[in-house]
C-alpha positions as CSV (number, residue, x, y, z in Angstrom):
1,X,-35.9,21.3,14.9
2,X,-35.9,20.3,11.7
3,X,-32.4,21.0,11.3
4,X,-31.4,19.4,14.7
5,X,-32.8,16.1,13.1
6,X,-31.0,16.3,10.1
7,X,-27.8,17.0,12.0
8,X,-28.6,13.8,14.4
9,X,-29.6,11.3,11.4
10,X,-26.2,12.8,9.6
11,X,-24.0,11.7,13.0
12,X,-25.4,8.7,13.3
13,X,-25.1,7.8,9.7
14,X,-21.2,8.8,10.1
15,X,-21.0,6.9,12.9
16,X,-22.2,4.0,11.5
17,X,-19.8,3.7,8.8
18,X,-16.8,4.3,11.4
19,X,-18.3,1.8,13.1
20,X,-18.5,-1.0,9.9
21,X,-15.0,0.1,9.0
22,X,-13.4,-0.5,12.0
23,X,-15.3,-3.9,12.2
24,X,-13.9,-5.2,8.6
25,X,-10.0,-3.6,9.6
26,X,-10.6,-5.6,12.6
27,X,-11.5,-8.7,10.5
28,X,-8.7,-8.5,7.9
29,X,-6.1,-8.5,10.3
30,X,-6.7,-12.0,10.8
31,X,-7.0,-12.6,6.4
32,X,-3.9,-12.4,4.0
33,X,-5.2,-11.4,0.6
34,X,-3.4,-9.9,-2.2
35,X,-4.4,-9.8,-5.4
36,X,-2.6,-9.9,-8.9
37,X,-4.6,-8.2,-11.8
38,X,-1.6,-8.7,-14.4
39,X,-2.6,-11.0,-17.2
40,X,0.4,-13.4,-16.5
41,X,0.5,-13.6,-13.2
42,X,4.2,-12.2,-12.6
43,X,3.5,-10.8,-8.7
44,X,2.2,-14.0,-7.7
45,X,4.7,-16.2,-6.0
46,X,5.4,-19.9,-6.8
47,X,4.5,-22.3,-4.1
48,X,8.1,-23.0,-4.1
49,X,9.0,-19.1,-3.1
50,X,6.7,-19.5,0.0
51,X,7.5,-22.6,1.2
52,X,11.6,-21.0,1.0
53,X,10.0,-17.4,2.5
54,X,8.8,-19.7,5.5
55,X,11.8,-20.5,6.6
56,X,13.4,-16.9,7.1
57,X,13.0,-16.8,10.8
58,X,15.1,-13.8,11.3
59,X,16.1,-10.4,9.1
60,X,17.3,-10.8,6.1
61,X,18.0,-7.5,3.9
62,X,18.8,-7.3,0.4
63,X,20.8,-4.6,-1.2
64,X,19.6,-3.4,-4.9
65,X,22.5,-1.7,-6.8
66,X,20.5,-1.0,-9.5
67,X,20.0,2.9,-8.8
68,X,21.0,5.8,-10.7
69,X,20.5,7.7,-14.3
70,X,19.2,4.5,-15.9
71,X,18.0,3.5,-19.2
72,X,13.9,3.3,-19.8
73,X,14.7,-0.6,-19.9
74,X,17.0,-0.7,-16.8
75,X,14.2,1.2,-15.0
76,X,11.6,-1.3,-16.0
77,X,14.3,-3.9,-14.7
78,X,14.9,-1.7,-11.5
79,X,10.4,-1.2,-11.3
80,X,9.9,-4.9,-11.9
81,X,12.9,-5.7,-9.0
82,X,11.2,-3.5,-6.4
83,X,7.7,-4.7,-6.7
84,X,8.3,-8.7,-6.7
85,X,10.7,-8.2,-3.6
86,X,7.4,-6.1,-2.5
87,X,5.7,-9.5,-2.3
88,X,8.5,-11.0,-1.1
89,X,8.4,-8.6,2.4
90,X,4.3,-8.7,2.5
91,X,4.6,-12.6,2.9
92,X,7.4,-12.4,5.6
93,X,8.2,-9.2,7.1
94,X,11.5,-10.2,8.0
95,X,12.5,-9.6,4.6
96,X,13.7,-5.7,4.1
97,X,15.2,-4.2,1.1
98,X,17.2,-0.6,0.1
99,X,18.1,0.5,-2.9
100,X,21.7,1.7,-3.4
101,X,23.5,4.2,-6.1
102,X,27.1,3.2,-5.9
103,X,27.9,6.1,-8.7
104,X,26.2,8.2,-6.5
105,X,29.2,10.1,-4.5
106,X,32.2,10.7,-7.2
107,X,34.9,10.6,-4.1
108,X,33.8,6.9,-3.1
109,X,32.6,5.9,-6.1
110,X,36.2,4.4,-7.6
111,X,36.2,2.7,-3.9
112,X,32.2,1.2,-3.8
113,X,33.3,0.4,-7.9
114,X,36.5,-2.1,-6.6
115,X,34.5,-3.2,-3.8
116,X,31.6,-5.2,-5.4
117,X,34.1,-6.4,-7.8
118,X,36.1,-7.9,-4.8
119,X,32.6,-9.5,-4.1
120,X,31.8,-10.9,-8.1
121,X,29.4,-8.0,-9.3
122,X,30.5,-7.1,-12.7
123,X,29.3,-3.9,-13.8
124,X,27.8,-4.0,-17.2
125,X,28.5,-0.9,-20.2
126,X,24.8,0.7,-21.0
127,X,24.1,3.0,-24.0
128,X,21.6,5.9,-22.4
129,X,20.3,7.3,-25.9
130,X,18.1,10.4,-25.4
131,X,16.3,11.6,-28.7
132,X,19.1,10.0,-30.6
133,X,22.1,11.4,-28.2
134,X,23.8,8.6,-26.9
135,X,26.3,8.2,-24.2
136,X,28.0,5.4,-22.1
137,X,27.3,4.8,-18.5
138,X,27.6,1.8,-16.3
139,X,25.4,0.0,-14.4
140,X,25.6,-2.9,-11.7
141,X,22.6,-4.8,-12.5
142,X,23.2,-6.8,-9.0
143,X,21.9,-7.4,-5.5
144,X,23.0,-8.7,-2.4
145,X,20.8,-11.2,0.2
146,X,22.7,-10.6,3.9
147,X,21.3,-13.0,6.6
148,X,22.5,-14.3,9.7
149,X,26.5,-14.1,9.0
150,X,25.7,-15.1,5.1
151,X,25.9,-13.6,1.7
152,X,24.5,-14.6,-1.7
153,X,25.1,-12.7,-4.9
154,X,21.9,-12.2,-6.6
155,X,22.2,-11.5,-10.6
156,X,19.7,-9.1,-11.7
157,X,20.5,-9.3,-15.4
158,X,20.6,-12.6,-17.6
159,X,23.4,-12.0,-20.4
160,X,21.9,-13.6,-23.6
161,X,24.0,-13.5,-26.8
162,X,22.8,-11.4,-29.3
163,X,20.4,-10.3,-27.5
164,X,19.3,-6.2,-27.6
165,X,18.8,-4.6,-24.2
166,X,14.9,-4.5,-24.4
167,X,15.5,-8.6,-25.1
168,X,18.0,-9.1,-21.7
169,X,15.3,-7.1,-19.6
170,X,12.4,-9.5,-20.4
171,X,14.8,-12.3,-20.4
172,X,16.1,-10.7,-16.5
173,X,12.2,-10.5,-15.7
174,X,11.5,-13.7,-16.5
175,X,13.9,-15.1,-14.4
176,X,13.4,-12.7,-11.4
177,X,11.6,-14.9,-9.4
178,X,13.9,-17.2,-9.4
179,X,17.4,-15.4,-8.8
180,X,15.8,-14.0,-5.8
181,X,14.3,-17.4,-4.4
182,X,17.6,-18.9,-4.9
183,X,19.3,-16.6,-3.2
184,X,16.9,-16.7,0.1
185,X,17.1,-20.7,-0.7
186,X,20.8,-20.6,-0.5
187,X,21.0,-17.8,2.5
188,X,18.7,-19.7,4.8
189,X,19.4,-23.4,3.9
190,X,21.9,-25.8,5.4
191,X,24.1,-27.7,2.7
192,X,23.1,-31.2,3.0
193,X,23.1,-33.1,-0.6
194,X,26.7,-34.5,-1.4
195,X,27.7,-34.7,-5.4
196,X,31.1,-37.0,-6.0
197,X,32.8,-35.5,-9.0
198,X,34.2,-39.2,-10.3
199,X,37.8,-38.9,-10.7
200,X,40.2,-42.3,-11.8
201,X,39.4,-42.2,-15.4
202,X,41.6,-39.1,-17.1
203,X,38.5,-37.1,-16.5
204,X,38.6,-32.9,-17.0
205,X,41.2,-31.4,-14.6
206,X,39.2,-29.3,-11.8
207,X,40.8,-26.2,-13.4
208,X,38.2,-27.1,-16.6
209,X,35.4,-27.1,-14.4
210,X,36.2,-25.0,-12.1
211,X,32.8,-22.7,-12.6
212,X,31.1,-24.8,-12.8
213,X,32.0,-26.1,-9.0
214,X,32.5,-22.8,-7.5
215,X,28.6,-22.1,-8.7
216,X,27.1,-25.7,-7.4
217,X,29.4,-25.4,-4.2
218,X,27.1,-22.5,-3.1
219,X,23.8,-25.1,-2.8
220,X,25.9,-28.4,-2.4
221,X,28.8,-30.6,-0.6
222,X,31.4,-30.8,-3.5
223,X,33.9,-34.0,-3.0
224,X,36.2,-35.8,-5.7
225,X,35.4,-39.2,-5.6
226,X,38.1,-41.7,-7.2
227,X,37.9,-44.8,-8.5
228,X,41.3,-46.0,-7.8
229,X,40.5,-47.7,-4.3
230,X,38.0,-50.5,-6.8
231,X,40.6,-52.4,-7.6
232,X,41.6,-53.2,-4.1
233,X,38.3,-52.5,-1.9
234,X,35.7,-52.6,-4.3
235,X,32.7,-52.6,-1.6
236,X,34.3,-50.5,0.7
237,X,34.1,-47.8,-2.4
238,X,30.8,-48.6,-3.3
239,X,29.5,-47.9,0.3
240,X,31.4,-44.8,0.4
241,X,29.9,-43.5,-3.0
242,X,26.5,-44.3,-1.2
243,X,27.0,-41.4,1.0
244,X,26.6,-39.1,-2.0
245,X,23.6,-38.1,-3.9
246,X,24.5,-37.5,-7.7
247,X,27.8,-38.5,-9.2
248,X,29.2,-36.0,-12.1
249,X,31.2,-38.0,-15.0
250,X,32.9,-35.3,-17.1
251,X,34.7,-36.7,-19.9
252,X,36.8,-39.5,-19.0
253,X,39.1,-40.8,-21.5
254,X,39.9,-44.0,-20.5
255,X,38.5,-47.1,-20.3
256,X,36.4,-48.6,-17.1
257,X,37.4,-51.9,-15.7
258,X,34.2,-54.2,-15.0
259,X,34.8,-53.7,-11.6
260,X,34.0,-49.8,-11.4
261,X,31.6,-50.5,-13.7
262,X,29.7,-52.6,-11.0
263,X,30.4,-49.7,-8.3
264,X,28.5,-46.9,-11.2
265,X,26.1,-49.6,-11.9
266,X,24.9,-50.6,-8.0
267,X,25.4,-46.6,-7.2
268,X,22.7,-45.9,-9.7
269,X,20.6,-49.0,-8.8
270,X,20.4,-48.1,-5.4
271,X,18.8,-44.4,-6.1
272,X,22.2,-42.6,-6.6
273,X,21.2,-39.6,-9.4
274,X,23.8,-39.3,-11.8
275,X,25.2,-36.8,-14.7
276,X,27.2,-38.1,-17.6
277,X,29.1,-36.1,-19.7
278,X,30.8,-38.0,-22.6
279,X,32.5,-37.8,-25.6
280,X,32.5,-41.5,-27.5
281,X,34.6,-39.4,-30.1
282,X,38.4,-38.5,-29.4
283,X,38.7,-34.4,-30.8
284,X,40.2,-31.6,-29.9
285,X,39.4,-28.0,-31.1
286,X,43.4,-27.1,-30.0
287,X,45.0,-29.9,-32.1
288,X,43.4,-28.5,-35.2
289,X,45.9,-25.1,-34.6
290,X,48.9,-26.5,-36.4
291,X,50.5,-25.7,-39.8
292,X,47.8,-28.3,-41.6
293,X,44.9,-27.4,-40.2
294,X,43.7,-30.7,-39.6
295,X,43.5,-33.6,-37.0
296,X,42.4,-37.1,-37.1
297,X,38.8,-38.0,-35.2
298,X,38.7,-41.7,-34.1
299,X,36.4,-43.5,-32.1
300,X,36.6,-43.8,-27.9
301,X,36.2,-47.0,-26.1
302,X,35.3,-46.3,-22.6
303,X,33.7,-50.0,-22.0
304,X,30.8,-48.2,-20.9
305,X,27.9,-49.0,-24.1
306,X,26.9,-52.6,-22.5
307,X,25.7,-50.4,-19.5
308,X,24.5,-47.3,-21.6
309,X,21.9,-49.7,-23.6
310,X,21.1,-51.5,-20.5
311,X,20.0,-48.2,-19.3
312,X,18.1,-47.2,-22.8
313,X,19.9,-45.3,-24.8
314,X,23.3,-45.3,-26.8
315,X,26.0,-42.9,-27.8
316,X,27.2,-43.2,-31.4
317,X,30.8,-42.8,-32.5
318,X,29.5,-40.3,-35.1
319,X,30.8,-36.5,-35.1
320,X,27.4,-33.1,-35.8
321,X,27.9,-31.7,-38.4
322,X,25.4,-28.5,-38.1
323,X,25.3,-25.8,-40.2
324,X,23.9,-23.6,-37.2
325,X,27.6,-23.5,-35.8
326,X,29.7,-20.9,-33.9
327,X,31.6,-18.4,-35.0
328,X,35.4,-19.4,-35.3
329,X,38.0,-16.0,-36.3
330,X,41.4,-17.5,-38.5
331,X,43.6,-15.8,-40.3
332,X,42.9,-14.8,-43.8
333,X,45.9,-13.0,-46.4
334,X,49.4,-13.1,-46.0
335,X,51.1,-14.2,-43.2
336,X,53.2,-11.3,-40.8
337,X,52.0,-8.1,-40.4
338,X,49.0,-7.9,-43.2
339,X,47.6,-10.9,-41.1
340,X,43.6,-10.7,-41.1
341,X,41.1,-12.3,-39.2
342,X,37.5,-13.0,-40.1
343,X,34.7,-14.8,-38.6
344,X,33.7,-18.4,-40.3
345,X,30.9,-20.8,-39.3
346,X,32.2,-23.4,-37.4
347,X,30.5,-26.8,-37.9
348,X,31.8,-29.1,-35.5
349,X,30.7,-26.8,-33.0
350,X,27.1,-26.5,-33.0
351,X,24.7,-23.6,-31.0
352,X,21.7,-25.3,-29.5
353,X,18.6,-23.6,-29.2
354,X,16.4,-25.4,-26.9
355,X,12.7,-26.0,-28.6
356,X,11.4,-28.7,-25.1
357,X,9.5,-27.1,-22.5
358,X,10.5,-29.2,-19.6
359,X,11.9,-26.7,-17.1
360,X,15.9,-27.9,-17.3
361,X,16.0,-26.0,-20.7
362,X,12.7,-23.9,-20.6
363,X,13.8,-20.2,-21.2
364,X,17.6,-20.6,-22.3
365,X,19.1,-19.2,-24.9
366,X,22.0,-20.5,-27.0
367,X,24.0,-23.1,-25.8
368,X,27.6,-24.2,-27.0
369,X,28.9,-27.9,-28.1
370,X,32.2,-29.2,-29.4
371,X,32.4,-32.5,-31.4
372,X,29.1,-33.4,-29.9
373,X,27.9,-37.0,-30.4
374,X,24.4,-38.2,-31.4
375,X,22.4,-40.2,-29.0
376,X,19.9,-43.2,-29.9
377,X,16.9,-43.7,-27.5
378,X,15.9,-47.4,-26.9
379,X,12.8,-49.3,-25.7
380,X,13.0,-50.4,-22.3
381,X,10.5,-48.8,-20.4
382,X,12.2,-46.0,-18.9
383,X,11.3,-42.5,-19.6
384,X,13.0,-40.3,-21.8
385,X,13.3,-36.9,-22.7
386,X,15.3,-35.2,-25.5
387,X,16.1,-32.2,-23.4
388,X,18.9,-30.7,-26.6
389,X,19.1,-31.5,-30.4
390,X,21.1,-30.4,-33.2
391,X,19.2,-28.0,-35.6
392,X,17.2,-29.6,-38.7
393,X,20.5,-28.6,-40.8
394,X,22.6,-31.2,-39.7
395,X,24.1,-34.6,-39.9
396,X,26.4,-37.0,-38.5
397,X,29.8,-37.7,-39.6
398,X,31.3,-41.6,-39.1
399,X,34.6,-42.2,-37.3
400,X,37.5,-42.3,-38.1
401,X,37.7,-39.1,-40.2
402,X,40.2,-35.8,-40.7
403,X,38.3,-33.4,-39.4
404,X,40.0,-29.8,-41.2
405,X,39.8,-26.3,-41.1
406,X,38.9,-25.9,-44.3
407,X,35.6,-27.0,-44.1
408,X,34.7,-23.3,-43.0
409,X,34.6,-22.4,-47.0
410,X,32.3,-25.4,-47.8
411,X,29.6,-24.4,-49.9
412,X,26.2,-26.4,-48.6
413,X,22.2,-26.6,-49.4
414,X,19.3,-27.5,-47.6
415,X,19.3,-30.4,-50.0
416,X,22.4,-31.6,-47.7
417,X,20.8,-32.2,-45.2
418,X,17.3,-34.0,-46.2
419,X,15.9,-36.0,-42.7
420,X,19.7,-36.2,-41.3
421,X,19.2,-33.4,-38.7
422,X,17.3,-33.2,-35.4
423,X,20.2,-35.3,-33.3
424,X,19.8,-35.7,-29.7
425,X,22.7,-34.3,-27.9
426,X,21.6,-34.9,-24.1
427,X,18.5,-36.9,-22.8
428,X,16.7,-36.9,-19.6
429,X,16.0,-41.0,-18.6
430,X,13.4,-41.4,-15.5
431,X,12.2,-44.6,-14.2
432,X,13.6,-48.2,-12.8
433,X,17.2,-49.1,-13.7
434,X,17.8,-52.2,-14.5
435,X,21.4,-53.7,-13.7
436,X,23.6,-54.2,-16.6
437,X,25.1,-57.2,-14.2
438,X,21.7,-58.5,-14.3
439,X,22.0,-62.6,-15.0
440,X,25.9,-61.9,-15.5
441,X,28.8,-63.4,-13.4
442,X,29.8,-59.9,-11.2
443,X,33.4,-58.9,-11.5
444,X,33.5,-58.7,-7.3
445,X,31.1,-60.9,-4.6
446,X,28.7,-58.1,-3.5
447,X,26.1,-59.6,-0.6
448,X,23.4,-56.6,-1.4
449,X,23.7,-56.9,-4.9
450,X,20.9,-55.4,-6.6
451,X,19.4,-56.4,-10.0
452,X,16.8,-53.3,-10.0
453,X,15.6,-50.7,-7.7
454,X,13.5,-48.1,-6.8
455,X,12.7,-45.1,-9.5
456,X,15.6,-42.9,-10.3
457,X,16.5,-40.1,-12.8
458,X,20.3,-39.6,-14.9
459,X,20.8,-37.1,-17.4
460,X,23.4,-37.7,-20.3
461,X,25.0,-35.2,-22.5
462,X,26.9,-36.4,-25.7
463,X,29.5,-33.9,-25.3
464,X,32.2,-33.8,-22.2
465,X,33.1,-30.0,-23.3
466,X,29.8,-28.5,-22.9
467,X,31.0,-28.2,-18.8
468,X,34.4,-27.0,-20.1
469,X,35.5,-23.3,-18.7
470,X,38.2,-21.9,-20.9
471,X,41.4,-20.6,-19.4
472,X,42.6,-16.8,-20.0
473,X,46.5,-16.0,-20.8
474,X,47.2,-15.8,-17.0
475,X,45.7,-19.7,-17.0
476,X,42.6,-18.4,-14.8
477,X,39.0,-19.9,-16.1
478,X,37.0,-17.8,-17.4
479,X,33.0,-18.0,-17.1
480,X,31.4,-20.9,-17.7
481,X,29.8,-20.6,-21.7
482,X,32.2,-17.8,-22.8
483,X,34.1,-18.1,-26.0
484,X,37.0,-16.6,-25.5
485,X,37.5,-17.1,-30.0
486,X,34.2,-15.2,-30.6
487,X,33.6,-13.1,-27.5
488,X,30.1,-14.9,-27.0
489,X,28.7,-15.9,-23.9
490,X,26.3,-19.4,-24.3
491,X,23.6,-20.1,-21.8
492,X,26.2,-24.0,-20.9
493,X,26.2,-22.8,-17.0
494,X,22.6,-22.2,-16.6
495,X,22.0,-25.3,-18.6
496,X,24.6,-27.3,-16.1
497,X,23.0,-25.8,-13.4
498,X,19.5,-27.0,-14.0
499,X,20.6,-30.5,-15.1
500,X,22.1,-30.7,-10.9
501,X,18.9,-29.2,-9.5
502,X,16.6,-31.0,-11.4
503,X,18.6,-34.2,-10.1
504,X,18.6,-32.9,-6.6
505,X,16.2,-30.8,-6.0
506,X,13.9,-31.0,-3.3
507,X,12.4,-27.4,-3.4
508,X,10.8,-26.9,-6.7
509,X,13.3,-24.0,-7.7
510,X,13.5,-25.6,-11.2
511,X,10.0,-25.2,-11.9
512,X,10.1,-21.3,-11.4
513,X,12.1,-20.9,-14.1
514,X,9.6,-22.1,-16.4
515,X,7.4,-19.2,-15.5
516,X,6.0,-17.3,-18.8
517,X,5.7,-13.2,-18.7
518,X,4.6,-11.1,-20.7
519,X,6.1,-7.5,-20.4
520,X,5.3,-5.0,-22.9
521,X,8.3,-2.5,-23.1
522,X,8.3,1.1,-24.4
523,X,9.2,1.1,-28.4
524,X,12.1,3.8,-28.5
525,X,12.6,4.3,-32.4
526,X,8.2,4.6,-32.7
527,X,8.9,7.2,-30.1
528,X,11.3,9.1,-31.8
529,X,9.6,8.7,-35.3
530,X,6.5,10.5,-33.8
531,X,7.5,12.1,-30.9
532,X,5.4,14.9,-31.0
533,X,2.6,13.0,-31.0
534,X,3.7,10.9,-28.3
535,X,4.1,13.8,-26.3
536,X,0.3,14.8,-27.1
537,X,-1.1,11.7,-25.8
538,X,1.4,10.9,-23.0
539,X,0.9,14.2,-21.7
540,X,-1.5,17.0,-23.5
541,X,-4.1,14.7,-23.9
542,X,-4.7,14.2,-19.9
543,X,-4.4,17.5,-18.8
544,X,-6.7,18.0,-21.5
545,X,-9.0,15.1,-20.1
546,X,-8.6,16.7,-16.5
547,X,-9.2,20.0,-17.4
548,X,-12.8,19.3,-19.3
549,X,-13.7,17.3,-16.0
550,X,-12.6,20.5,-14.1
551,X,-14.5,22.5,-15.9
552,X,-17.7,20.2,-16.0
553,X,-17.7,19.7,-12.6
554,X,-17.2,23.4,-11.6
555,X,-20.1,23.9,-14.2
556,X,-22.4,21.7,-12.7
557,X,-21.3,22.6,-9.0
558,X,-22.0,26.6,-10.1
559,X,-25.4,25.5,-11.8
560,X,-26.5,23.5,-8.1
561,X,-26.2,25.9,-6.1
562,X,-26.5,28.8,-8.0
563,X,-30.5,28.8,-7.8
């Protein structure tokens, strides 16, 4: 009876808790919880990232390629990949994902190999190193979003210069997020913004930007705009410049007439977003490559500083000098076949390292000038951000000046350079324009004239060459922020990429970007240095740990019921 009782108390007790647990499944289904116990916060998505996930309506599948005998830091890369697009499906199960081994069949491989380079995936070299034997693999540190009838290239790996593997992989992680939102962004939105790239004014050739507009064609309506039609239809121009949403100016070298002057003026005036990119300085790093060694900087007059200082700021005719320059390789020894070439610091050509935490330059790494120009900030009650300066080693040089080669041997101090450095090179201006045409007689009748407008946001860069691809020996541009002198690769596209979304945006991908991680890696040399000790606590000491528990419990168990 007794027994009977205990059995009935022991069901009911079981039954119970059935009961309660299939009450609280039944009540979760209708809840969406998850919750993210890492100190920074990497697994939880951006508001931006839902608001994009909320518009995949139908499948969209993303191939990894990162699969294979991999490196401890490309498996990190590879781990950190899987579990963010993880968070990605559990918010919208539309999204699926596979990883892929293209290596993985040595018959196809060659084949898979010239395929994703047909598509823009660039394998990348990787050392494996095992106890201090290394060997050479590859890797294609890519993935691929597919939906509808679309696909977007998603870069896995962010290529910073200098950088050591361990460095790339926490640079890769941090922008994760992002690479992957952008892609869904891109898959599943509609172009609709329209950016005019101004033409009229001996601006760069498309060929010199050419990266630059194959990358912002993927998110935007790309149309040359020219100026030409001003001089004869001045407001029929100005309407039709309306229709786009920022305006690019890359490095015109000739002057503006009043007249398109008024069309820039009442674009910007009436909430047009625009990006200038000018040199006030007329150099050339080819025209120094003749038997002297030397070329002449001068002054530029594009007829544009009345409307610059209207706007609050002003470009100076002065040349950086900073001693944190690029790498340059010229000849050194005889001339002919005992010809050597060695690696000088290049002044004129300084490497920015971003120190402002606004989210255009938030996270990048080194990015190239040429004959930049300094840029003066004035009081007028818009907002202004130095976004990129020159390094606290620096100066600026006056125009006219011979600029030479020779300056590469020039001994220097920090006594050179006592409170000259720290020049702004691009500025961020926010707020409400005021027309430079303001109280002045207009060079054309305009009936909607506008002397101010509503609040708008331009970003200048004092240096046209900063969006300049160089060209290889077949003429074909090469990626955007790759020297082809040094063999370094600058962070200039990422940094021309955030300047146009920041304009545009309307999705809040720019802020991701900003998004701080923290992700410890393994130390490989303190491995190796005490790798026998490593071994005892990665693995001795828990199977030590589990076999005292083992032993306890079994102890315990045998002392119980033993009576």
């Amino acid at each position: 009876m007794v027994m009977g009782n205990s059995f009935y108390k022991n069901s009911k007790s079981v039954l119970l808790i059935l009961l309660v647990l299939f009450v609280l499944n039944g009540i979760s289904s209708y809840f969406f919880l998850r919750l993210d116990l890492t100190k920074d916060k990497r697994y939880t998505l951006s508001p931006t990232s839902l608001e994009i996930l909320s518009k995949v309506h139908e499948p969209l599948y993303v191939k990894i390629y990162l699969e294979g005998d991999l490196p401890p830091e490309f498996k990190r890369l590879q781990q950190e990949t899987k579990q963010l697009l993880e968070e990605f499906q559990a918010y919208n199960k539309n999204v699926s994902f596979e990883f892929i081994n293209p290596l993985e069949n040595e018959e196809s491989s060659m084949d898979n190999i010239k395929q994703l380079y047909t598509k823009g995936l660039t394998p990348v070299n990787i050392t494996v190193d095992d106890k201090g034997k290394q060997s050479q693999a590859i890797a294609f540190p890519w993935a691929i979003a597919y939906y509808k009838n679309k696909e977007v290239n998603i870069p896995l790996l962010k290529n910073i210069m200098g950088a050591s593997t361990t460095d790339k992989v926490i640079g890769s992680v941090q922008h994760l997020e992002y690479s992957i939102a952008d892609a869904f962004h891109k898959a599943t939105t509609k172009k609709q913004k329209k950016i005019a790239v101004i033409k009229g004014n001996d601006e760069l050739q498309d060929i010199y930007i050419a990266k630059f507009l194959l990358q912002i064609r993927e998110s935007y309506h790309i149309g040359p705009f020219t100026l030409d039609s001003v001089a004869n239809s001045p407001n029929r121009t100005l309407d039709a410049l309306k229709e786009y949403d920022l305006a690019i100016i890359a490095k015109p070298t000739e002057t503006f007439s009043d007249a398109e002057k008024q069309v820039l003026d009442q674009y910007i005036v009436n909430g047009g977003k625009s990006l200038w990119l000018i040199d006030q300085v007329t150099a050339e790093m080819d025209s120094l490559y003749n038997p002297a060694g030397a070329t002449l900087a001068f002054p530029k007059d594009l007829g544009l500083n009345d409307m610059f200082f209207k706007y609050g700021f002003r470009i100076n005719p002065d040349i950086i000098k900073d001693e944190q320059g690029s790498p340059i390789k010229l000849a050194t020894g005889e001339q002919g076949s005992a010809t050597q070439y060695q690696d000088f610091n290049w002044k004129f050509a300084p490497i920015v390292y971003p120190e402002s935490q606004h989210p255009i330059v938030k996270n990048l790494g080194g990015i190239k000038f040429d004959f930049a120009n300094p840029i003066d900030t004035l009081k007028n009650g818009i907002k202004k951000t130095i976004l990129l300066q020159s390094s606290q080693y620096s100066k600026k040089i006056g125009t006219p000046v011979e600029i030479s080669l020779d300056i590469v041997t020039e001994e220097t101090s920090p006594n050179h350079y006592i409170n000259t450095g720290y020049k702004s090179l691009s500025v961020l201006l926010e707020g409400n324009f005021k027309s430079v045409f303001e109280n002045r007689i207009l060079p054309f009748e305009q009936k909607d004239f506008k002397s101010s407008g509503n609040i708008n946001k331009m970003i200048v860069i004092a240096d046209g060459d900063i969006v300049k691809n160089q060209l290889d020996k077949n003429g074909e541009p090469v990626e955007l922020g790759f020297d082809q002198r040094s063999g370094n690769l600058y962070d200039n596209k990422d940094f021309m990429l955030n300047c146009v979304n920041y304009l545009l945006d309307d999705s809040g991908l720019i802020n991701i970007r900003s998004k701080d991680l923290d992700l410890p890696l393994l130390d490989k040399e303190k491995v190796y240095e005490n790798y026998t000790q490593t071994q005892v606590l990665t693995i001795g000491l828990p199977l030590l740990a589990l076999g005292f528990f083992g032993f306890l419990f079994t102890y315990l168990r045998k002392k119980k019921y033993s009576k």
